[in-house]
C-alpha positions as CSV (number, residue, x, y, z in Angstrom):
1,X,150.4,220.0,54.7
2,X,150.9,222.2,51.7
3,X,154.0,220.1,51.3
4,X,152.9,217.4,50.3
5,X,150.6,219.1,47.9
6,X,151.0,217.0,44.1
7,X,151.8,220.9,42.0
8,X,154.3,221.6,45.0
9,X,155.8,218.1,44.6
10,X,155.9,218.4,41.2
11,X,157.6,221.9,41.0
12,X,160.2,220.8,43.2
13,X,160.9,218.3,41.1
14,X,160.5,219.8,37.6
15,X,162.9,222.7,39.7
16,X,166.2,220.3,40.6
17,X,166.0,218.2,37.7
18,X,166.2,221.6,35.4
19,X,169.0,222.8,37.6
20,X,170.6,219.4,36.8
21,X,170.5,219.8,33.3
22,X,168.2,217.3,32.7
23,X,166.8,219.1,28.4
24,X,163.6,220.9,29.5
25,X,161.1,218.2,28.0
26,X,162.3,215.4,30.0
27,X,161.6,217.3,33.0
28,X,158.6,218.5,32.3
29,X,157.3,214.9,31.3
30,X,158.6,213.4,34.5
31,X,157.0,216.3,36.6
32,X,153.7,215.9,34.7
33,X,153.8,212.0,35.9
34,X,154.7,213.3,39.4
35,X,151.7,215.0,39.8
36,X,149.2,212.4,38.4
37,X,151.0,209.8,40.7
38,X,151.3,211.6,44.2
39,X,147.4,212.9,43.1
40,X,146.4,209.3,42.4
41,X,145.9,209.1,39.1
42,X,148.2,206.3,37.9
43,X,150.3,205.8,35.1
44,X,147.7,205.2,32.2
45,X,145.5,208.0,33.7
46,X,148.4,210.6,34.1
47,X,149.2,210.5,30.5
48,X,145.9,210.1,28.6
49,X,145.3,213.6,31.0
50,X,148.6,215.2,29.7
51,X,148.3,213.8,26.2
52,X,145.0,214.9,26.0
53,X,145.9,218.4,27.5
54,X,149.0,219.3,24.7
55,X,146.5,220.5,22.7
56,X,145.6,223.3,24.7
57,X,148.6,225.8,23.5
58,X,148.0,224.3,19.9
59,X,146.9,227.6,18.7
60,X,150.5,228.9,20.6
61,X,152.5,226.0,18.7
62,X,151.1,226.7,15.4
63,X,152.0,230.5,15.6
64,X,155.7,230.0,17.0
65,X,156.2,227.6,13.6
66,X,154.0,229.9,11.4
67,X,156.5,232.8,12.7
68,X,159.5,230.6,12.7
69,X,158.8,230.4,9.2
70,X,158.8,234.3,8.8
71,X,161.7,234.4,10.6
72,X,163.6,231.7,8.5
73,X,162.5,234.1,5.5
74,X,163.2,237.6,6.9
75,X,167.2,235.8,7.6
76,X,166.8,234.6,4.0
77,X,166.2,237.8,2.3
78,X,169.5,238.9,4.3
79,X,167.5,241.5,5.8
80,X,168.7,240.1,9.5
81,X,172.3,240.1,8.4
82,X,171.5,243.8,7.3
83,X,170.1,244.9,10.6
84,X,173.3,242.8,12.5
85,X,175.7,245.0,10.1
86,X,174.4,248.3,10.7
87,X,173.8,247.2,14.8
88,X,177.6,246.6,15.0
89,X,178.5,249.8,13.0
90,X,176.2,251.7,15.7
91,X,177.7,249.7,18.4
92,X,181.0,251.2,18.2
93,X,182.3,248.9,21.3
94,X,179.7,250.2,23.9
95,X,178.2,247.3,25.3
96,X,175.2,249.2,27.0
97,X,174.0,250.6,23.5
98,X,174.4,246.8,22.1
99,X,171.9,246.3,25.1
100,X,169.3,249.1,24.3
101,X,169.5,248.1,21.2
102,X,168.5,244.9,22.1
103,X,165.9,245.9,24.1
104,X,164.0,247.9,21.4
105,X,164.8,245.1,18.9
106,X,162.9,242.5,21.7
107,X,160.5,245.4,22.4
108,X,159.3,245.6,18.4
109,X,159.1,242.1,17.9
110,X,156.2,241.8,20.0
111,X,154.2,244.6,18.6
112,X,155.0,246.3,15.7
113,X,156.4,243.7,13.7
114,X,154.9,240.4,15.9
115,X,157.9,237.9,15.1
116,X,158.4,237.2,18.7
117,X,161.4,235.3,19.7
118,X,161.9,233.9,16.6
119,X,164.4,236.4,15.2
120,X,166.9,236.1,18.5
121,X,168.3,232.5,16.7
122,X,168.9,234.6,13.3
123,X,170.6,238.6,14.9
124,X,172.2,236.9,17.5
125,X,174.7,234.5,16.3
126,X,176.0,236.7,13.8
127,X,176.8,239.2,16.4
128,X,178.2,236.8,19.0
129,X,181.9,237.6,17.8
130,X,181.1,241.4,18.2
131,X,180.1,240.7,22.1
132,X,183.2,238.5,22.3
133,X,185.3,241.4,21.0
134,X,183.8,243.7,24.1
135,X,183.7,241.7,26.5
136,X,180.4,241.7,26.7
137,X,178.8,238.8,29.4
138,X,176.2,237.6,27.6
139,X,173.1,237.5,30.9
140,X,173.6,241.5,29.8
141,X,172.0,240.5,26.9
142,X,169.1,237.7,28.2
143,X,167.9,239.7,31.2
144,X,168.0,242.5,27.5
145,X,165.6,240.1,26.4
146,X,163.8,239.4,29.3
147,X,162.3,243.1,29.6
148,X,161.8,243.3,25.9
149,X,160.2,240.3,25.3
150,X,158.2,240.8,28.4
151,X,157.4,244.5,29.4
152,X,154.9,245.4,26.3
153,X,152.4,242.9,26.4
154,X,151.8,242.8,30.0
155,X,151.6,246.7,30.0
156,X,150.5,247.5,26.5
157,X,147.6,245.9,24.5
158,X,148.7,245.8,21.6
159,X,149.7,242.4,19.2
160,X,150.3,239.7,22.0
161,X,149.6,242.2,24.1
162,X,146.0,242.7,23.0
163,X,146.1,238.6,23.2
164,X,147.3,238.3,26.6
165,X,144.7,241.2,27.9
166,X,141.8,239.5,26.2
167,X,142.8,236.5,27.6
168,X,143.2,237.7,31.5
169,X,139.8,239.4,30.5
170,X,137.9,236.2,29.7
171,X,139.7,234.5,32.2
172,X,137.8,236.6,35.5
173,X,134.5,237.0,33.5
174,X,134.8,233.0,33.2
175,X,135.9,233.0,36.9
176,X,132.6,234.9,38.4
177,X,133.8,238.2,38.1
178,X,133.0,240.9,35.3
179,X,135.5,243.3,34.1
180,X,136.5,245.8,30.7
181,X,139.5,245.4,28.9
182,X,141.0,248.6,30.1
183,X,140.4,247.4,33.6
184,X,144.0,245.8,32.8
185,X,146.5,248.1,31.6
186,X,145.5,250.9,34.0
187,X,146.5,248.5,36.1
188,X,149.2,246.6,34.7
189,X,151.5,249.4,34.4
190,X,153.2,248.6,38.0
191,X,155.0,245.5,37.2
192,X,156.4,247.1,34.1
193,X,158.0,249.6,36.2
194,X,159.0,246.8,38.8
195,X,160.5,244.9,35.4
196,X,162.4,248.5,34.2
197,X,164.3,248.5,37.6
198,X,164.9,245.2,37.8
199,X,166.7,245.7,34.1
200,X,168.5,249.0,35.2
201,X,170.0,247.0,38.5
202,X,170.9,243.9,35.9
203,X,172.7,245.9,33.2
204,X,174.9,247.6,35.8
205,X,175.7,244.2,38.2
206,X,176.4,242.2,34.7
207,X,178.1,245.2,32.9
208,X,181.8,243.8,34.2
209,X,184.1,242.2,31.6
210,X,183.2,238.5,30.3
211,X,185.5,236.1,28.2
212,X,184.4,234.1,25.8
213,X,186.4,231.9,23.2
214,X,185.7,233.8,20.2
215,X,184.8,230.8,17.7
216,X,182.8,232.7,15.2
217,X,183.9,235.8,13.0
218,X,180.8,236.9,11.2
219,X,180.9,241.0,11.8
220,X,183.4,242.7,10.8
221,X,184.7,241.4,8.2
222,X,184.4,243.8,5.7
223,X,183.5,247.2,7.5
224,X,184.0,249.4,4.1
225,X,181.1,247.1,3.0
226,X,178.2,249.3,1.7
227,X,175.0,247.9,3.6
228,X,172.4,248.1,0.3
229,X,168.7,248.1,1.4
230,X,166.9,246.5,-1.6
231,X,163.2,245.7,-2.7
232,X,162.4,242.7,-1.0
233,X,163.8,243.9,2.3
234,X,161.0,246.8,2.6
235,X,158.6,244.1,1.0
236,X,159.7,242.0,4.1
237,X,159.2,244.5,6.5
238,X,155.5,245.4,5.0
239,X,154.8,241.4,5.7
240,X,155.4,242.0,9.4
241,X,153.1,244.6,9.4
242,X,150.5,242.8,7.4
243,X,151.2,240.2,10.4
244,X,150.7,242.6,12.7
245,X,147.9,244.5,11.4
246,X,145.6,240.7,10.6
247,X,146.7,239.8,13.8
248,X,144.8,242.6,15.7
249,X,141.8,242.6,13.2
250,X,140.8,239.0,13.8
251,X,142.6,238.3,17.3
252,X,144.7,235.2,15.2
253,X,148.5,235.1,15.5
254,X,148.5,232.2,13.0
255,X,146.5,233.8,10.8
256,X,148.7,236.9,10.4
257,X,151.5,234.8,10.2
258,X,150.2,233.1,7.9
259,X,148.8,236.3,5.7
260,X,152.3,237.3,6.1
261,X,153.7,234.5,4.4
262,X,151.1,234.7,1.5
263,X,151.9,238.3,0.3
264,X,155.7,237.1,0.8
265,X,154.8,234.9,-1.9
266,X,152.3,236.8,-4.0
267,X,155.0,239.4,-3.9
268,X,157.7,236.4,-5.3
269,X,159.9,237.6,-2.4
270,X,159.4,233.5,-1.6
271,X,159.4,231.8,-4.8
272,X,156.9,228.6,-5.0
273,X,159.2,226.0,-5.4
274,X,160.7,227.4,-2.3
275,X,157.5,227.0,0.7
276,X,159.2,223.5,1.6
277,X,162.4,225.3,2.6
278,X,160.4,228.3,3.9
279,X,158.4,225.8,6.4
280,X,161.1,223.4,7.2
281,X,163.0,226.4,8.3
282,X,160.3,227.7,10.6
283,X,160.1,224.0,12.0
284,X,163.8,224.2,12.7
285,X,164.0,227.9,14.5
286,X,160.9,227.4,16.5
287,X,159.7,223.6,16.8
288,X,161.6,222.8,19.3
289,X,160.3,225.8,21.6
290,X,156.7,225.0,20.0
291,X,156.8,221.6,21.1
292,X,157.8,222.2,24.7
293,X,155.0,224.8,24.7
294,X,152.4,221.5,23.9
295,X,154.2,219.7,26.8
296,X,153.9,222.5,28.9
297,X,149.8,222.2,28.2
298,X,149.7,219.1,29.1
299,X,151.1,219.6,32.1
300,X,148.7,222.3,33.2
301,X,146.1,219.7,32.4
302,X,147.4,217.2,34.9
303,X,147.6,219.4,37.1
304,X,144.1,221.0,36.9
305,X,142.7,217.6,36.7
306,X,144.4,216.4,39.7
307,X,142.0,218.5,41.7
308,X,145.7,219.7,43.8
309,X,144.1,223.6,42.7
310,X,141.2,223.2,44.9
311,X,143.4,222.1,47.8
312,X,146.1,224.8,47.4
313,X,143.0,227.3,48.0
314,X,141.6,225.4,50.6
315,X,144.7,225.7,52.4
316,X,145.3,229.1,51.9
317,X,142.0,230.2,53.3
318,X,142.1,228.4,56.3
319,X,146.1,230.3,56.8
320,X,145.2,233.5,55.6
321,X,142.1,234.5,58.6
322,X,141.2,237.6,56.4
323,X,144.6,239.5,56.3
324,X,144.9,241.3,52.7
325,X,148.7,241.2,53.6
326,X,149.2,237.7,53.9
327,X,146.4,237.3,50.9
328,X,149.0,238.8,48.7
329,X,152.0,237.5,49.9
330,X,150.5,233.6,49.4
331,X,148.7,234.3,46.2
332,X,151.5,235.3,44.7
333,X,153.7,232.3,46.2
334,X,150.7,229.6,44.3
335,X,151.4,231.7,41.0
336,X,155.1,231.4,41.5
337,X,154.5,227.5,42.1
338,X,152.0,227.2,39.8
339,X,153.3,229.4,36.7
340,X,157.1,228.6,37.4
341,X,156.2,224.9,36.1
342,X,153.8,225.3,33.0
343,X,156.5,228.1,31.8
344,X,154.4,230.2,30.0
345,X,152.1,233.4,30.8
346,X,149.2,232.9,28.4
347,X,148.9,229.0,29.4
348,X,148.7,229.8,32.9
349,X,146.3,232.7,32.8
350,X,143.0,230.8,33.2
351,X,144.7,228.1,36.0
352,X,145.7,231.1,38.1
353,X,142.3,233.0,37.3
354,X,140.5,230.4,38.6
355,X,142.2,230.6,42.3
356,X,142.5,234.0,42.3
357,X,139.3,236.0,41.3
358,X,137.6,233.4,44.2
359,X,140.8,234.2,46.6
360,X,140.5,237.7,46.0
361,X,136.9,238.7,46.1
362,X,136.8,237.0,49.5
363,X,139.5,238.9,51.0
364,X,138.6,241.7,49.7
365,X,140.3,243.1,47.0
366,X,139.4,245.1,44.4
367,X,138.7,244.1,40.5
368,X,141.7,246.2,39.5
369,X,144.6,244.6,41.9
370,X,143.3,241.0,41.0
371,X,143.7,241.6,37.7
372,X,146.9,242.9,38.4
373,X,148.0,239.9,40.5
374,X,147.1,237.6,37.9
375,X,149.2,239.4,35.3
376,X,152.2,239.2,37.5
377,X,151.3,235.9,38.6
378,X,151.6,235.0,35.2
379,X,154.4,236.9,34.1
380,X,156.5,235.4,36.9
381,X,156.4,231.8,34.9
382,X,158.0,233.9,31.2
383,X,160.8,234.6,33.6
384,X,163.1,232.6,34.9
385,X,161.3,229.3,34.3
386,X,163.0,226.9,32.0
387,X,160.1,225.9,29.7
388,X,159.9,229.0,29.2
389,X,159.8,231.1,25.1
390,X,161.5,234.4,27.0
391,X,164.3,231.7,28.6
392,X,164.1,229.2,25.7
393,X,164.8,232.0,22.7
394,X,168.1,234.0,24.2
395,X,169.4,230.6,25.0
396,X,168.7,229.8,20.9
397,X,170.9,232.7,20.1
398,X,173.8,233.1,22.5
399,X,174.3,229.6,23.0
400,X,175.0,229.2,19.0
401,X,178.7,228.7,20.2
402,X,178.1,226.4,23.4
403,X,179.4,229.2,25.6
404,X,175.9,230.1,27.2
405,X,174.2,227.9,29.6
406,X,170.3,227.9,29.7
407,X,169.9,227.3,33.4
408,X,172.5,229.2,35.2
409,X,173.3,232.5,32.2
410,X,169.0,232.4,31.1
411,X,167.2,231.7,33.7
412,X,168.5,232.7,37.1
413,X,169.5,236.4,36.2
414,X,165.8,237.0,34.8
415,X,164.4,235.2,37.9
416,X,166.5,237.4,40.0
417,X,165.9,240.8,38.0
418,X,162.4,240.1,36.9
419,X,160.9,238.2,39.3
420,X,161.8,239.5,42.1
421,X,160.9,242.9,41.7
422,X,157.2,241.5,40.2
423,X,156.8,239.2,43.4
424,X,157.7,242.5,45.7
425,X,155.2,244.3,43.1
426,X,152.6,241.3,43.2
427,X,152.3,241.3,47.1
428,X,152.4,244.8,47.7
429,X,150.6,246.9,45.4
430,X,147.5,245.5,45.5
431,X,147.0,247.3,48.8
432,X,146.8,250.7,47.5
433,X,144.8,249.6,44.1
C-alpha cells in the first residue's frame, strides 16, 4: 500500500512534528532517519546517505551566505533604513499599498537586484511598528512574500529564474526527454496566474484588523527627517546589478555575489578591515536558512537512495489504467509529498523530473504540460513547507518581535493561497497543453 511507502511515512512525520513546533532542522533530521529506517537502511547507513547528500544544495548554501553578506552591507550603508523611511512616508496608513509594495520589493529581489530573501530580516523589522500602527495582520504581508518571492522565476527566466529554467531543462533532457529552454516559460505562465489569484483572494480574507503589541518604535520617529540619498547608496545599488548582471553571464549565483562584494570593496563602500564583519553578518542573516537548505539535500538523498521513488511510480501506474485525468491528479499528489518535505523548488527539480518525464510520456502527455507539472510540482514545496527559504525568510522578518509564528502565520496561509490554486492548476491544465 502506498501508505506504507518510506517518503509518505516520512512526510507525515516531518508534517506533525513541524505543526508541533518541533525548529525545522530537528524535523527534517528525524524524517530523513525515518525514511532510511522503514526503507531498510539502518541507522549507520541512513546518515552516511544524508551526510553524504548535504552537499548537494552546497552551491544554494554558499549563495544564501554570499547574499547574506550583501544584504548585511546594503543595511550597513543605511540604504535599507532609507528604502523603510520613504516606504512608510508612501504608506500613508493603507495597508494594501504596504502590501504592493511588498510585493514589488519581493518581486525585484529575485531579478533585478538578486538579493533574494535576504533583505526581508533587514526592511522588515524596522517597519514592524508601522504595521502595528495599522493594524495590519502580518500573513497580509507573508502570503506578500510568497507571490513575490515566488511568481518571477517560475514564469520569467531571468536571475534565479534563468537558474531554475536551466535546471527543469536539464533535468528532462537527463530524464529521456529533449526539450528548449523556451519550452518552459510558454508554459509556465499558468501557475503564475493560479499564484496572482491566490494573492488577490489572500489580501482581501487577511485585510481585517490585527493587534499586535507594538514593542518596537523605529519609523516614525522623526518624520520632518530629510531622507539624503548619498554616494555609496547608488554605489550599492550598482553592486546588485553587477550581481545580477555576472550572475546571468556565467549561470553562478555565488559568483555574482561574490563580484558584488569585490567592487563594494574596490569602491571602499566596505573598507578592508571591515570583510570579517561584512561575512559574519551574512552568516548571521542567512546561515541558518543556508544550513537547513544542506539538511534539506540530504534528505532528498535518502530518499532517492531508498529506492521508495521507483515504488511510488510503480504504484501509480498500476492505479492510473491510462486516464490523463487521474495521471494528473496523482502526479501532482507525489510532487506535493515529495517537494512538501525537501522544502525547496530547485532541490527537488531533478527527484520529481525523474518520475515525471517517465509518468508522463507514457500517459501521454505532451513535452509542454510535463514541464509545466514539474514546475508546479516544484513550486508547491517553496510554499507552505516549513524548510522552506519563501516560509523561512518572512518568518526572519515579522517574527523580529515574537509576535509571528512560522507554522501557523507562514506557512498555512501560502499553502492555502499558493498551493492550492497551483495543485488545481497542476492537475488540470495539462489537458489542454
Amino acid at each position: 500500500m502506498i501508505i506504507f511507502n518510506p517518503i509518505v511515512i516520512s512526510v507525515i512525520v516531518l508534517s506533525v512534528l513541524c505543526l508541533l513546533k518541533l525548529p525545522v532542522m530537528a524535523a527534517l533530521l528525524i524524517s530523513a532517519l525515518t525514511a532510511g529506517l522503514v526503507s531498510g537502511m539502518g541507522f549507520s547507513g541512513t546518515m552516511e546517505v544524508f551526510v553524504g547528500g548535504m552537499g548537494g544544495n552546497a552551491n544554494t548554501a554558499l549563495s544564501y551566505i554570499l547574499l547574506g553578506a550583501l544584504a548585511f552591507t546594503i543595511n550597513k550603508t543605511g540604504a535599507a533604513d532609507i528604502l523603510a523611511k520613504k516606504i512608510s512616508q508612501v504608506v500613508r496608513g493603507n495597508k494594501f499599498t504596504l502590501a504592493i509594495i511588498i510585493v514589488l520589493v519581493s518581486m525585484a529581489s529575485g531579478t533585478i537586484i538578486p538579493v533574494h530573501i535576504a533583505f526581508i530580516p533587514i526592511l522588515i523589522p524596522p517597519l514592524l511598528s508601522l504595521m502595528n500602527k495599522m493594524k495590519m495582520d502580518r500573513r497580509m504581508a507573508a502570503i506578500c512574500f510568497g507571490f513575490g518571492l515566488k511568481a518571477p522565476y517560475i514564469t520569467i527566466p531571468i536571475a534565479y529564474g534563468a537558474i531554475f529554467h536551466g535546471l527543469i531543462k536539464d533535468s528532462v533532457n537527463q530524464a529521456g526527454l529533449n526539450i528548449t529552454g523556451d519550452v518552459i516559460w510558454k508554459n509556465t505562465w499558468m501557475a503564475g496566474i493560479a499564484m496572482l489569484i491566490g494573492l488577490v483572494l489572500g489580501l482581501l480574507y487577511f485585510s481585517r484588523d490585527r493587534e499586535y503589541e507594538d514593542i518596537h518604535d523605529e519609523i516614525e520617529e522623526k518624520p520632518e527627517e530629510i531622507v539624503k540619498v548619498e554616494t555609496k547608496h547608488w554605489l550599492t545599488l550598482g553592486a546588485g546589478i553587477i550581481a545580477l548582471v555576472i550572475q546571468l553571464k556565467t549561470g553562478s549565483l555565488p559568483l555574482g555575489a561574490l563580484a558584488a562584494l569585490t567592487f563594494m570593496v574596490v569602491t571602499r563602500v566596505i573598507k578592508w578591515k571591515e570583510i570579517q564583519e561584512v561575512l559574519d553578518g551574512g552568516i548571521g542573516l542567512m546561515g541558518f536558512i543556508a544550513f537547513v537548505m544542506l539538511i534539506a539535500a540530504g534528505y532528498a538523498n535518502v530518499i532517492n537512495t531508498s529506492g521508495a521513488v521507483d515504488h511510488l511510480v510503480d504504484v501509480a501506474f498500476d492505479a492510473l489504467g491510462g486516464s490523463k485525468i487521474a495521471g494528473s491528479f496523482t502526479m501532482t499528489m507525489l510532487g506535493l509529498l515529495i517537494t512538501m518535505g525537501i522544502g525547496t523548488s530547485f532541490g527537488t527539480v531533478p527527484v520529481v523530473a525523474a518520475i515525471y518525464v517517465p509518468l508522463g510520456l507514457k500517459l501521454g502527455f505532451s513535452p509542454g504540460a510535463i514541464v509545466f507539472m514539474i514546475a508546479v510540482a516544484a513550486a508547491l514545496g517553496d510554499a507552505g513547507s516549513p524548510a522552506s527559504d519563501t516560509t523561512l525568510g518572512p518568518t526572519a522578518g515579522l517574527n523580529a518581535d515574537g509576535q509571528h509564528d512560522h507554522i501557523w502565520d507562514t506557512c498555512v496561509p501560502q499553502f492555502i493561497c499558493y498551493d492550492i490554486p497551483l495543485m488545481i492548476a497542476g492537475i488540470f491544465w495539462p489537458l489542454f497543453i
